[in-house]
Residue, then its C-alpha position, 0 to 999 in steps of 0.5 A: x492539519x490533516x494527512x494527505x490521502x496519499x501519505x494515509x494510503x502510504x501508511x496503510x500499506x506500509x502497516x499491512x506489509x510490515x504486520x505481514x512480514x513482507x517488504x517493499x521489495x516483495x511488493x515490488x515482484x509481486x505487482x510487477x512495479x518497479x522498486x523505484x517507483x514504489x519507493x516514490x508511491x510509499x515515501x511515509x512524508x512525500x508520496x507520489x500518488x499512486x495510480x488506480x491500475x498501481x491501487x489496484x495491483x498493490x490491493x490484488x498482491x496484497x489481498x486486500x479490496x482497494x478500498x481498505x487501502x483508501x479508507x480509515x483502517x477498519x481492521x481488514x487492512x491488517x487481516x492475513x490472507x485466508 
């Protein structure tokens, strides 16, 4: 049974803050979504999926393109900001 896609791009997001150090809370100031719903969007078992404009606040704070964070890590998810 495979992972949904909202679990995968969860888990990726997860994966970046935590190899960056940084915290759902530091996500939540840097995007300007609220703590509450971010929490819901990256539950690791249950996620709300994600909106694009939230995709694409997360994947701006982050660094990252949005795509990186839909799709199989290829190494570009956990890269550091350069």
């Amino acid at each position: 049974m495979t992972r949904s896609i909202a679990v995968q791009v969860a888990q990726r997001i997860r994966r970046v803050l935590d190899t960056r150090g940084l915290t759902v809370e530091w996500l939540a100031d840097a995007t300007g979504i609220k703590l509450r719903t971010l929490t819901r969007r990256l539950h690791l078992t249950r996620p709300c999926g994600l909106t694009v404009d939230e995709l694409n606040a997360i994947a701006g704070a982050l660094d990252v393109a949005p795509g990186v964070l839909l799709h199989a890590d290829q190494g570009g998810a956990t890269a550091a900001s350069e």
